[in-house]
N, CA, C and O of each residue as an XYZ file, in Angstrom:
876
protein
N     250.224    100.582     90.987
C     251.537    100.086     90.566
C     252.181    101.033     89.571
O     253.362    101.378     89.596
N     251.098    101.478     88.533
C     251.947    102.418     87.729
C     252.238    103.330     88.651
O     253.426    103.612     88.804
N     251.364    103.901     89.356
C     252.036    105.789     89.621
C     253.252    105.198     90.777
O     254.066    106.093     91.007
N     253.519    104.033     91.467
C     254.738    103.492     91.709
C     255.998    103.848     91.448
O     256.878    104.533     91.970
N     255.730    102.753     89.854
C     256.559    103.249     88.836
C     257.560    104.213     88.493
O     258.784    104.340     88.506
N     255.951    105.182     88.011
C     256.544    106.551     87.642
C     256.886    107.392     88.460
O     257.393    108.423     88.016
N     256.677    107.189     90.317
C     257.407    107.680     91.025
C     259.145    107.719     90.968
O     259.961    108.600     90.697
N     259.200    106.898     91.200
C     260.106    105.528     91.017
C     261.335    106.525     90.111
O     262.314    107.052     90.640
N     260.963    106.604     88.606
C     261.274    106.994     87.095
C     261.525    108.735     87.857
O     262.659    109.213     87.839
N     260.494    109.430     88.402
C     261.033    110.766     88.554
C     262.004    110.757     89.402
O     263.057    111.361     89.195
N     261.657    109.771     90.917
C     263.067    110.484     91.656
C     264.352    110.356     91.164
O     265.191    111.168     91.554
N     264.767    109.220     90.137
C     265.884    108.508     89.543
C     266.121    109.924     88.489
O     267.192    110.456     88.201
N     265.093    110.206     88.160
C     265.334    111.428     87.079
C     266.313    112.389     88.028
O     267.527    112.590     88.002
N     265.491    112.773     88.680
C     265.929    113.787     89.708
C     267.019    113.871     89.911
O     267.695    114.828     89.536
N     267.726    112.296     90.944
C     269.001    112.142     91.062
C     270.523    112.500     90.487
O     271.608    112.958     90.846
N     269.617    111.809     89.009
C     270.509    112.100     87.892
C     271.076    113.276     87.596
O     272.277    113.528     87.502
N     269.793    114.260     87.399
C     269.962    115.612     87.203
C     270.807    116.067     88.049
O     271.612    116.935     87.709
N     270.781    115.687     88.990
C     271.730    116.293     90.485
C     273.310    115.959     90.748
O     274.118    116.372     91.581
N     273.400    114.926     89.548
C     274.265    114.047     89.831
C     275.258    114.885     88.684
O     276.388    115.360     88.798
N     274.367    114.840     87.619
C     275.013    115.956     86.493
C     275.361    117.075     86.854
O     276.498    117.353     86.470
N     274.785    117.969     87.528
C     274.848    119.113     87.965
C     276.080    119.333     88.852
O     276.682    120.403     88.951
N     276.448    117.935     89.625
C     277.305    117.896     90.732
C     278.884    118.171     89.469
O     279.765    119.030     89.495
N     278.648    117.051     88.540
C     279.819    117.165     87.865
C     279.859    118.354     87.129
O     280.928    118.959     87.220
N     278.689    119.041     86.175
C     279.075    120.173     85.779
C     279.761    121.452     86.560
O     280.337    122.493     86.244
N     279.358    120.760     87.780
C     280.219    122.291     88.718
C     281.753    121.725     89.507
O     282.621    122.427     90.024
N     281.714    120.482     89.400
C     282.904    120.294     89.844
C     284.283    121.205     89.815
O     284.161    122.134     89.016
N     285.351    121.181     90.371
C     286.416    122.566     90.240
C     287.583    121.355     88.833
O     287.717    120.135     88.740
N     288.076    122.350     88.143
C     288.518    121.966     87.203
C     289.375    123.153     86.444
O     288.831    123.962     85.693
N     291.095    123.154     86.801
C     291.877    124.030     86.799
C     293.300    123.212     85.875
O     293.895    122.185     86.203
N     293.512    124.010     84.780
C     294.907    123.522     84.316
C     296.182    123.787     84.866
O     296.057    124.981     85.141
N     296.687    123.647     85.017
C     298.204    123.793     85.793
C     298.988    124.622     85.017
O     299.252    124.657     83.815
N     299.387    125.462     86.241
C     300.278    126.514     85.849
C     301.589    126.891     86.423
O     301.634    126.861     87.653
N     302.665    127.239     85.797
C     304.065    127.542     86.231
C     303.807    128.340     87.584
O     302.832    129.082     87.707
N     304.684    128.152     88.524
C     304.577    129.257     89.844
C     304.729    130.638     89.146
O     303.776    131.329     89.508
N     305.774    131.528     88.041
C     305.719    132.083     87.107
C     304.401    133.304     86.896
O     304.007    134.442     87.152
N     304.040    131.571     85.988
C     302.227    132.345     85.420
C     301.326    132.960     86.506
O     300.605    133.945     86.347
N     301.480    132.196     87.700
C     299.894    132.403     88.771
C     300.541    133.578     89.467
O     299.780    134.373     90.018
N     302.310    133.874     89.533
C     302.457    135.621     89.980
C     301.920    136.495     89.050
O     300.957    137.173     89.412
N     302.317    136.608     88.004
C     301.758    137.012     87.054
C     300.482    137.409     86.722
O     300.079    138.571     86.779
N     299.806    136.393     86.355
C     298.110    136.238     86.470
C     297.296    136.611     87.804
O     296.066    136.622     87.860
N     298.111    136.899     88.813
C     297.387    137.240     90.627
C     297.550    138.427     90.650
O     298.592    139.044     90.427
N     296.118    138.981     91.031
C     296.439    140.228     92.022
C     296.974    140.499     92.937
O     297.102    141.681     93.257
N     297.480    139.468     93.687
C     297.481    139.556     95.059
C     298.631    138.266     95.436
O     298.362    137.090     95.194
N     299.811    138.662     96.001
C     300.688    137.438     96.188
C     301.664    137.825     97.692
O     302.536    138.605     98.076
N     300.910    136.806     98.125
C     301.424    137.083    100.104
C     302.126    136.045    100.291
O     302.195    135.175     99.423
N     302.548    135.986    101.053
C     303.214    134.866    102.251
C     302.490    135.493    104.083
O     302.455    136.573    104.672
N     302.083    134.225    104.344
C     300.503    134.066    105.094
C     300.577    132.558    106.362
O     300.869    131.365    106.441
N     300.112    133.636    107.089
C     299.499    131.878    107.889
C     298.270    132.202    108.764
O     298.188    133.085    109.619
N     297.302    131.284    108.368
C     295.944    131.460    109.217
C     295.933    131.528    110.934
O     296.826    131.060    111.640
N     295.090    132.008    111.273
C     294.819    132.434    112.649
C     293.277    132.678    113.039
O     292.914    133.196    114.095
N     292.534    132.278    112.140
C     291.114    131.593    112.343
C     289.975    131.121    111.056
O     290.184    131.164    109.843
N     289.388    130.908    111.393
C     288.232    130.442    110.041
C     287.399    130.980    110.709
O     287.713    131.530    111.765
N     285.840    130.946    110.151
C     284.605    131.130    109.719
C     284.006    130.968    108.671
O     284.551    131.185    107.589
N     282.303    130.400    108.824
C     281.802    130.392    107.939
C     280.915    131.603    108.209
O     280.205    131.894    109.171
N     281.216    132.301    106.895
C     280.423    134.049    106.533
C     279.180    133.788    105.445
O     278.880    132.753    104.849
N     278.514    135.239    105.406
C     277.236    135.224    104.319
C     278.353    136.729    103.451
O     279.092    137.532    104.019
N     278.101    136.623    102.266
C     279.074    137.363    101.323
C     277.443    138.051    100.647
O     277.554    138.819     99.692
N     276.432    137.831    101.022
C     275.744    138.730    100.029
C     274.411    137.483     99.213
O     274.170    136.466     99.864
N     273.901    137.622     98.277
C     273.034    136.722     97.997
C     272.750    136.387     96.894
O     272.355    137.482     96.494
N     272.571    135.409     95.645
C     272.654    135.146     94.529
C     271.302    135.691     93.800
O     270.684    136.485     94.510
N     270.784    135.461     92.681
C     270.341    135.710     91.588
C     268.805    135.409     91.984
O     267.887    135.947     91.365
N     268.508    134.219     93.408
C     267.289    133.826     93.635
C     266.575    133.909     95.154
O     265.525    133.553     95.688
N     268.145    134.792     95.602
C     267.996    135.961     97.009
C     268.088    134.617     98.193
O     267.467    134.516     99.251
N     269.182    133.575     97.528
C     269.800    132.772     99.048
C     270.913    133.433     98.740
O     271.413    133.957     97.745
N     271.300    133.177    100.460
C     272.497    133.679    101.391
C     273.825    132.925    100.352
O     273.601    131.776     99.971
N     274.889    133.452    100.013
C     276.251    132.782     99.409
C     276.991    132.909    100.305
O     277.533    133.983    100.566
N     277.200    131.634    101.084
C     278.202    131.352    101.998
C     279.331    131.529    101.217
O     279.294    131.635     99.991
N     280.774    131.579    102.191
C     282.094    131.801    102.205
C     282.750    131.368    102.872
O     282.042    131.133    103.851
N     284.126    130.914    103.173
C     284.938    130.673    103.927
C     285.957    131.791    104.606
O     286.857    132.139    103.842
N     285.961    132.145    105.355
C     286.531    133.641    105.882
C     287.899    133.029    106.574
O     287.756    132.676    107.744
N     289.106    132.873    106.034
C     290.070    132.576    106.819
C     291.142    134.129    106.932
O     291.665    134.859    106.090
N     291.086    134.102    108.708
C     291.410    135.381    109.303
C     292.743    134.944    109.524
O     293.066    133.885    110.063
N     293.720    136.081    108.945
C     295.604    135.548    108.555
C     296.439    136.389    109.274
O     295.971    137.411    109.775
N     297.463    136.138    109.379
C     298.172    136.929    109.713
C     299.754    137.202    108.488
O     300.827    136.604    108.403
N     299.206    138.294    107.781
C     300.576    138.773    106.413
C     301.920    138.960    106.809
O     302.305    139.993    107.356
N     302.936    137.605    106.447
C     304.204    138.072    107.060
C     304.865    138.988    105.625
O     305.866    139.704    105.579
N     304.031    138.694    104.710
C     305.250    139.483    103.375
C     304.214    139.417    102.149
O     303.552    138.472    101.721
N     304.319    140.887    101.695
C     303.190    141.006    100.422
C     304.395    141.077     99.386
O     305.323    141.885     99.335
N     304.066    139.864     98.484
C     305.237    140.498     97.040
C     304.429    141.422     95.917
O     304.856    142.413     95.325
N     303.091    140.767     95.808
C     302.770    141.907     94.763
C     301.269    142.119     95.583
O     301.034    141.459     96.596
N     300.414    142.979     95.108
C     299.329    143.253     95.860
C     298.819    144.872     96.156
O     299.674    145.647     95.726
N     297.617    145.602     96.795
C     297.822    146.667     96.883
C     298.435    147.074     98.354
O     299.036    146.177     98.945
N     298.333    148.302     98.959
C     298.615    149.114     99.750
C     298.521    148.430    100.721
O     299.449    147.731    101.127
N     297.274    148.513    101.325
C     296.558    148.114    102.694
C     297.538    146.219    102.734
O     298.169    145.625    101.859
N     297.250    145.913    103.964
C     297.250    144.639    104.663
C     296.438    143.890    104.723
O     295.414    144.142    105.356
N     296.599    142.857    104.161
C     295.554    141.303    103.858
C     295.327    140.576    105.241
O     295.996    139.580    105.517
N     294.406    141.066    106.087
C     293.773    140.233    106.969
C     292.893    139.394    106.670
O     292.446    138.640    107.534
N     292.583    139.365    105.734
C     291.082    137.917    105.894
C     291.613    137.773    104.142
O     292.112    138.618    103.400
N     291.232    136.248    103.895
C     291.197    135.767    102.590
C     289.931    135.209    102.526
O     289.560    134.900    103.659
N     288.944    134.897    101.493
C     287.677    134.169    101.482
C     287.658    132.942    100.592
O     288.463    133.193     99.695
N     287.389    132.321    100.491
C     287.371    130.683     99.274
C     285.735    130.416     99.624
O     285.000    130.865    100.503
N     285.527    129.487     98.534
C     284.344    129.191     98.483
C     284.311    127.726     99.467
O     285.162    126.851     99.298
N     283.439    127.627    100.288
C     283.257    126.130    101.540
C     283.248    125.150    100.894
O     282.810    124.202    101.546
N     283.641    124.800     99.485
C     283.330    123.107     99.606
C     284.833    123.096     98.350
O     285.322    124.031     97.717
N     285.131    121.915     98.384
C     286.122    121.931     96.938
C     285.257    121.569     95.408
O     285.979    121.437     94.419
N     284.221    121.462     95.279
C     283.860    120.898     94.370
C     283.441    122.438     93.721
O     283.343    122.359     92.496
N     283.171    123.824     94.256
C     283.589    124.936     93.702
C     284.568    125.352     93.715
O     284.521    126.578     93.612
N     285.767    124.873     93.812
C     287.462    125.336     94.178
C     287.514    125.960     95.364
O     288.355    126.838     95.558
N     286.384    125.493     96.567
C     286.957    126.003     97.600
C     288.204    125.655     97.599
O     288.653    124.812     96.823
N     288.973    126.346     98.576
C     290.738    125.985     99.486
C     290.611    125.715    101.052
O     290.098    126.486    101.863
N     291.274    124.258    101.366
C     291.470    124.365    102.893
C     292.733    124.727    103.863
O     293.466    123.841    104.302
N     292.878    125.804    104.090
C     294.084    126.072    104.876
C     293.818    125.623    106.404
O     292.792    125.651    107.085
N     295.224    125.170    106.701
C     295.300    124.426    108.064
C     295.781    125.962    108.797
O     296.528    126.824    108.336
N     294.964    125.920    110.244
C     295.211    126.589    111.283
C     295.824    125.964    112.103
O     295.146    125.334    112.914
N     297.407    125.894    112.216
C     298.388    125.105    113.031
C     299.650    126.307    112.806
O     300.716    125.895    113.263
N     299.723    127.426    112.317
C     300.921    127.797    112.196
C     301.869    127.786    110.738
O     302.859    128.439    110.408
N     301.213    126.915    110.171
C     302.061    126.494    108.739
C     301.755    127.978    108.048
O     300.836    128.771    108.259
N     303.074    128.048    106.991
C     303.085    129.199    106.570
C     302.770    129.263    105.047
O     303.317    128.328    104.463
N     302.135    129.989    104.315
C     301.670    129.373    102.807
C     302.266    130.407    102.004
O     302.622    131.478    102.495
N     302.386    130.125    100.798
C     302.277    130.894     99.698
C     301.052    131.108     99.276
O     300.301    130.145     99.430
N     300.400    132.452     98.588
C     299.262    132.461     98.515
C     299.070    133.516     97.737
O     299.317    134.670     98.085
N     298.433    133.041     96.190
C     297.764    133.796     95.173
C     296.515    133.920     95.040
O     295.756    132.993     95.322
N     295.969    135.430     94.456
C     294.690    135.291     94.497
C     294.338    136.450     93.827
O     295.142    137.298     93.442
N     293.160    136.487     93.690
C     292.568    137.855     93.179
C     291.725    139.060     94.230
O     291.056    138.700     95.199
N     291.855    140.127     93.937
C     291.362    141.324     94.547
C     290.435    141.736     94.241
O     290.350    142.349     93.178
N     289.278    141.538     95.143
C     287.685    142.049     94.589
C     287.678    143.846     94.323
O     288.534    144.620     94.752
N     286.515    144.197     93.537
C     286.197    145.373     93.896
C     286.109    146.421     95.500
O     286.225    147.605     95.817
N     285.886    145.347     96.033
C     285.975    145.756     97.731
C     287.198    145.883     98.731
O     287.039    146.396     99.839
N     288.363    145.424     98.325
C     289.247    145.269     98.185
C     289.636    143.992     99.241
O     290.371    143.936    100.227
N     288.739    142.946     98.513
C     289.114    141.275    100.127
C     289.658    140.811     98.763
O     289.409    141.220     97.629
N     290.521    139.783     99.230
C     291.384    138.946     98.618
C     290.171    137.305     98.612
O     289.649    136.789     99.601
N     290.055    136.867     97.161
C     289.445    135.669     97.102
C     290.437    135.007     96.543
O     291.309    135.534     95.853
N     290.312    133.166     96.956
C     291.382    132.415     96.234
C     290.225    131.046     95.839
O     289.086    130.905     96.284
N     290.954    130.167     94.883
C     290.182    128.826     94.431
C     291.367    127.923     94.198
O     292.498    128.370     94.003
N     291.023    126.414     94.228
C     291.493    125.673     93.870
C     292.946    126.136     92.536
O     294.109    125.735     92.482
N     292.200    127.085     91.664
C     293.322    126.743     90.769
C     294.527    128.158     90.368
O     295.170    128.516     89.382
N     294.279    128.742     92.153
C     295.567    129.532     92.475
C     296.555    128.814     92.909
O     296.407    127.826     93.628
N     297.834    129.329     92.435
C     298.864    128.901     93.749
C     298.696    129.085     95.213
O     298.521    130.089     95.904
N     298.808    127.740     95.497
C     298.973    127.639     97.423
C     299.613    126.905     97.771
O     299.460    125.684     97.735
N     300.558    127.579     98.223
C     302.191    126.055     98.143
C     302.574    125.987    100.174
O     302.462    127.039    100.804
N     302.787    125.313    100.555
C     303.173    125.295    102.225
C     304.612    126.210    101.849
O     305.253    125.787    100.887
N     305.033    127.180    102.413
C     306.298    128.379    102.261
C     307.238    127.023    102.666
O     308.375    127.150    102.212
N     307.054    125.878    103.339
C     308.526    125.276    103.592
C     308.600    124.494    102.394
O     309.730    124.190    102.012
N     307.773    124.172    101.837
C     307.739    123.201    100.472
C     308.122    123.344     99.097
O     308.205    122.534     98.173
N     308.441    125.191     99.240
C     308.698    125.911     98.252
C     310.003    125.855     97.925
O     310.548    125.894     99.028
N     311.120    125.768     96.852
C     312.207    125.828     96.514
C     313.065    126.827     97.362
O     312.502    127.125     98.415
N     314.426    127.492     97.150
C     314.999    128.489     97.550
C     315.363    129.378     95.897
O     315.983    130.400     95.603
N     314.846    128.674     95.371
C     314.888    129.277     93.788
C     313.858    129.945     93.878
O     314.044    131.152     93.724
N     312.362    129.490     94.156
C     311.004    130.227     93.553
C     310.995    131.325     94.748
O     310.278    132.282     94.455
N     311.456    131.402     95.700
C     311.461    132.339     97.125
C     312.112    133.440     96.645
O     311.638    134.570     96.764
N     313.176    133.206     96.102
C     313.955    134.358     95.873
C     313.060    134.744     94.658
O     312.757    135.935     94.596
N     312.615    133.961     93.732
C     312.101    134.810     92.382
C     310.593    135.304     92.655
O     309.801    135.464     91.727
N     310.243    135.546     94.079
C     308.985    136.347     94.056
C     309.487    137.687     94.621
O     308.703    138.363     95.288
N     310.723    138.109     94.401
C     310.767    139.692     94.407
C     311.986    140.517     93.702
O     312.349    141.693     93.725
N     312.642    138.804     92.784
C     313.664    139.342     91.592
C     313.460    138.711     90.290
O     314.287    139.138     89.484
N     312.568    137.750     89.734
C     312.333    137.084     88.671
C     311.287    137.343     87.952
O     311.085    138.019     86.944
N     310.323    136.354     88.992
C     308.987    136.230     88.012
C     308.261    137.485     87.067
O     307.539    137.227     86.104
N     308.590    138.908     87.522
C     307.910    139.948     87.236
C     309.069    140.143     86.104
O     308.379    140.241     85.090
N     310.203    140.238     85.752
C     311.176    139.862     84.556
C     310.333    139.135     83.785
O     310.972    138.833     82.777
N     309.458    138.783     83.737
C     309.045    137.567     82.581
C     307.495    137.444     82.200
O     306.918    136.548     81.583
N     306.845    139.006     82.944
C     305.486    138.419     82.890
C     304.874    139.123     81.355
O     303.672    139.214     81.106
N     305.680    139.457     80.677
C     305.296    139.574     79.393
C     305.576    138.319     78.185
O     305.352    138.415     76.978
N     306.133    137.139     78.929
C     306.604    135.712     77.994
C     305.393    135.123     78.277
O     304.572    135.494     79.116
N     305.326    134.135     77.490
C     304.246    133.149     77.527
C     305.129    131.663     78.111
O     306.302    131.529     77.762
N     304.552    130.738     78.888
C     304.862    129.604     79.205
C     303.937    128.742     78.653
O     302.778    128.779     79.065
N     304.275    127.952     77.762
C     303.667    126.848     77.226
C     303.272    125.608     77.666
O     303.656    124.902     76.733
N     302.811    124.947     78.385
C     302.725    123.641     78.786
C     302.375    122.532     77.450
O     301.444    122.371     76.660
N     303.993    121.758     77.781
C     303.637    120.804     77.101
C     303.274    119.387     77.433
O     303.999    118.441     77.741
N     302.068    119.464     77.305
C     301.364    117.779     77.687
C     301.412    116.422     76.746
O     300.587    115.518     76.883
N     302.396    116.391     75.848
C     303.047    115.401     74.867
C     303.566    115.826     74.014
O     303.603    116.949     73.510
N     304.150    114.611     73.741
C     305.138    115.035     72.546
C     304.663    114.711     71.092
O     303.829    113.839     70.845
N     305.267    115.489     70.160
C     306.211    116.383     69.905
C     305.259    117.619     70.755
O     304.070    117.487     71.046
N     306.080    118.773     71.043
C     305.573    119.977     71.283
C     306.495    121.114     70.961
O     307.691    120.877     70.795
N     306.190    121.900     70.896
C     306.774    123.603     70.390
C     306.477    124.738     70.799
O     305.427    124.694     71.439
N     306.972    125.891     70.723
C     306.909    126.899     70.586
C     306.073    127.786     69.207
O     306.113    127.539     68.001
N     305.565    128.544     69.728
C     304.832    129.035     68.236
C     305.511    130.756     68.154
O     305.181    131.428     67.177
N     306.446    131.381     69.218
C     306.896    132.220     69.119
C     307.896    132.476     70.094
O     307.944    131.833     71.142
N     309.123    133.863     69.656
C     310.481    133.540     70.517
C     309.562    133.990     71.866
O     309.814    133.159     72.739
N     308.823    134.748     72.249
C     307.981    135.172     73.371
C     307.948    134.345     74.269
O     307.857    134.784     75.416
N     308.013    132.834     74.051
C     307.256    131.894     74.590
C     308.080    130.808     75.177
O     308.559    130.085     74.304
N     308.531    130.323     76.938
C     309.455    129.142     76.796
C     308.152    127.865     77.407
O     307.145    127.976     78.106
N     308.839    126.678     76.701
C     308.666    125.603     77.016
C     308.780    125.134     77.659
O     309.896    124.666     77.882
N     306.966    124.710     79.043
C     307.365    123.836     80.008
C     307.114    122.574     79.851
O     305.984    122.101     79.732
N     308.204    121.927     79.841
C     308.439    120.668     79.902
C     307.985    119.336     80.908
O     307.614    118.184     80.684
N     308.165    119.949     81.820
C     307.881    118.935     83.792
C     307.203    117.594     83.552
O     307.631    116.442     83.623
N     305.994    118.108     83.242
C     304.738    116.870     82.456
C     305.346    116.017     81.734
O     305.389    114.899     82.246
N     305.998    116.155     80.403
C     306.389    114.775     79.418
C     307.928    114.437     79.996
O     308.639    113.503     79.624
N     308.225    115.375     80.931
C     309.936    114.360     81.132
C     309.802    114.011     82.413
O     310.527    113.064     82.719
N     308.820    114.635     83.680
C     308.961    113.942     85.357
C     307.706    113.354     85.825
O     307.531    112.834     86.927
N     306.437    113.546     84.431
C     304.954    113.179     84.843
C     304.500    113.921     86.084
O     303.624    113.437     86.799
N     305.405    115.760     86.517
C     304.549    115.804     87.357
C     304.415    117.363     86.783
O     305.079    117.538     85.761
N     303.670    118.538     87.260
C     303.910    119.406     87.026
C     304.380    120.421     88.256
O     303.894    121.551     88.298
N     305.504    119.911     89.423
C     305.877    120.494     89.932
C     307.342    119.645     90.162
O     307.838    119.151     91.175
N     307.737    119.700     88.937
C     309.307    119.323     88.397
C     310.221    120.768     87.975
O     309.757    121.875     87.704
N     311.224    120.475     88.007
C     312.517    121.001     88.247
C     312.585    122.522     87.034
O     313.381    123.460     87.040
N     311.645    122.298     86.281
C     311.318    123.822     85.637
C     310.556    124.336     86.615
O     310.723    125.554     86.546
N     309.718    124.055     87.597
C     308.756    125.023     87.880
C     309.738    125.287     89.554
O     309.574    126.349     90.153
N     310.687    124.214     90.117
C     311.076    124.759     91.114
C     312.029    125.217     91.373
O     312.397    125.385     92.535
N     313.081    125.739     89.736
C     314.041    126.025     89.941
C     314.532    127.131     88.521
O     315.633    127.615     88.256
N     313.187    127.249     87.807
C     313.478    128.670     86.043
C     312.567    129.316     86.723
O     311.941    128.998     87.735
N     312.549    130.566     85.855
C     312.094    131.470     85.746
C     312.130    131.443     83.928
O     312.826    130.635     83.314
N     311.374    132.330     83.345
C     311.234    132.734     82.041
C     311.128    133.923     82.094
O     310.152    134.504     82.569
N     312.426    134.621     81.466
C     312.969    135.589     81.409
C     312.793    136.434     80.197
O     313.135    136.078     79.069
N     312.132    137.796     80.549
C     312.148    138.351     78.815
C     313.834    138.943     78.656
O     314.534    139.279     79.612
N     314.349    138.969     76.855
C     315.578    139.731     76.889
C     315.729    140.935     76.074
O     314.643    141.322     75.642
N     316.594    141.555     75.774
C     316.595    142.676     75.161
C     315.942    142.594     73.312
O     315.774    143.499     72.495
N     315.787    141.559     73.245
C     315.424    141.483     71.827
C     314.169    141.115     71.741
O     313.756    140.534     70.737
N     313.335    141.421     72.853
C     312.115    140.550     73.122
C     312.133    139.395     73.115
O     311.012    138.993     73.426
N     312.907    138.475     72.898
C     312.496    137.038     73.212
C     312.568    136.560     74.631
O     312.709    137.277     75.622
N     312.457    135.305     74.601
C     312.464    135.178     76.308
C     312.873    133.082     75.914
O     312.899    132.127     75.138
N     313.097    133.680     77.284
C     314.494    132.227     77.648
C     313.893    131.867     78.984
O     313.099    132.586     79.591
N     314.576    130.066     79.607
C     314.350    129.825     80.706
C     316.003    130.427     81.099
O     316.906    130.830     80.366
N     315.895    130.262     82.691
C     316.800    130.900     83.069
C     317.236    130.462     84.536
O     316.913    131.297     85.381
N     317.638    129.783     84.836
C     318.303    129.180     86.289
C     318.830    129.155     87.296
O     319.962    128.729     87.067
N     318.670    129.439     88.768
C     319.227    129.968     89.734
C     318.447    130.865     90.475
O     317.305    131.256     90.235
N     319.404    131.225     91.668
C     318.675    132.251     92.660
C     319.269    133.652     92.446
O     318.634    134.635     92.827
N     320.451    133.775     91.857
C     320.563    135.649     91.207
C     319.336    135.730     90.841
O     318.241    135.179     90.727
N     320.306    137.125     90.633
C     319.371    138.305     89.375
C     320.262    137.347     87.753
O     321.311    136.703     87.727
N     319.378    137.629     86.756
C     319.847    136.974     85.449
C     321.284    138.320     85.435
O     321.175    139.461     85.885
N     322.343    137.806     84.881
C     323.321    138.769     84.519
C     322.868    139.176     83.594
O     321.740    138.893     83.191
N     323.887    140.153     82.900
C     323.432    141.248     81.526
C     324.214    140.401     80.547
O     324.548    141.057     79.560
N     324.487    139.517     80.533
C     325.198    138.721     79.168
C     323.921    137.794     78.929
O     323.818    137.290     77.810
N     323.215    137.602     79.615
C     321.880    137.077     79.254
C     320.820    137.607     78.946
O     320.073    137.208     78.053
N     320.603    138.792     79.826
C     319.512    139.718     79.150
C     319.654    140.598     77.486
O     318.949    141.008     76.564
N     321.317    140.498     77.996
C     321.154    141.809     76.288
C     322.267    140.781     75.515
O     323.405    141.131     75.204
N     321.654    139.364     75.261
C     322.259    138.759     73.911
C     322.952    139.442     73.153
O     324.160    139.232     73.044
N     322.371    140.315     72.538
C     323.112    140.825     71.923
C     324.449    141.257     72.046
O     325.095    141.139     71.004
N     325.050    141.721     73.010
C     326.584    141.917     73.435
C     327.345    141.085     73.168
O     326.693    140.070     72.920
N     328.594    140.869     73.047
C     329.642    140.338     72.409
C     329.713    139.256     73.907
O     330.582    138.391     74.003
């Protein structure tokens, strides 16, 4: 009956441990302006899949296989990125490491990510991946006349109030405490703009910012 028991007591141990482990790795990403994740990406396409696979990428620390998700694309438009052409993107297979699931139907994505040493494009949960029809006609145009205007400002997220600025560098996103979402009307329709005095401003529309906005200073 005891060694029962204490069977009993280890597998529950076990579980637990597993159970912890599940949550310590869970994917867990703060939200960011469309803005920040051009900015912060190596790599920023407009994309639509044209196959999957599951791949072996090489082998960890205890010599098992590290699966991958190999989704084979077809690049209609690189805004920032290197030379060559992005045929394959990789994510990790499950979401609870930030894998990503892209649908193979044709849909067309926005798609940030980073550039390995090898030169493959990896993405996670807490890149931008927006469906291209879902995207504003504001943020479309500002992935090849805005966002790069601004990637020396800081965007602040403010998640209650009161909130601030701690420098002119820096504009205030708002979305969260005034629409409860963070893909409200700052993120689908500013840009944060640096200006001639170094500070930086939000800034509205599908132009280019005019020069009475960039160089304040003018009469």
């Amino acid at each position: 009956m005891t060694w029962t028991a204490n069977s009993c007591f280890v597998t529950l141990a076990i579980l637990f441990l597993w159970r912890v482990e599940e949550i310590a790795e869970a994917c867990s990403c703060s939200p960011v302006h469309p803005q920040q994740a051009f900015c912060n990406s190596d790599v920023v396409i407009r994309a639509k899949v044209v196959g999957k696979q599951l791949v072996d990428v090489g082998n960890d620390i205890y010599g098992n296989p590290i699966k991958r998700i190999q989704y084979d694309i077809k690049q209609i438009k690189m805004f920032k990125g290197p030379t060559h052409v992005i045929d394959a993107i990789y994510t990790a297979p499950i979401s609870a490491v930030c894998g990503v699931t892209l649908e193979n139907n044709g849909k067309e994505y926005l798609i940030t990510g980073k550039l390995e040493t090898d030169g493959t494009m990896h993405i996670t949960l807490c890149d931008f991946i927006e469906p291209w029809e879902a995207m504003s006609a504001t943020q479309k145009k500002s992935l090849t006349q805005r966002y790069e205007m601004g990637c020396d400002c800081k965007i602040t997220r403010c998640t209650s109030i009161p909130c601030m600025i701690s420098s002119p560098a820096e504009c205030l996103w708002t979305d969260w405490v005034i629409e409860k979402t963070v893909n409200g009307g700052q993120a689908k329709h500013f840009a944060c703009i640096k200006r001639s005095d170094d500070s930086c401003a939000w800034y509205r529309g599908e132009a280019q910012p005019k020069r009475d906005f960039l160089d304040i200073e003018d009469p």
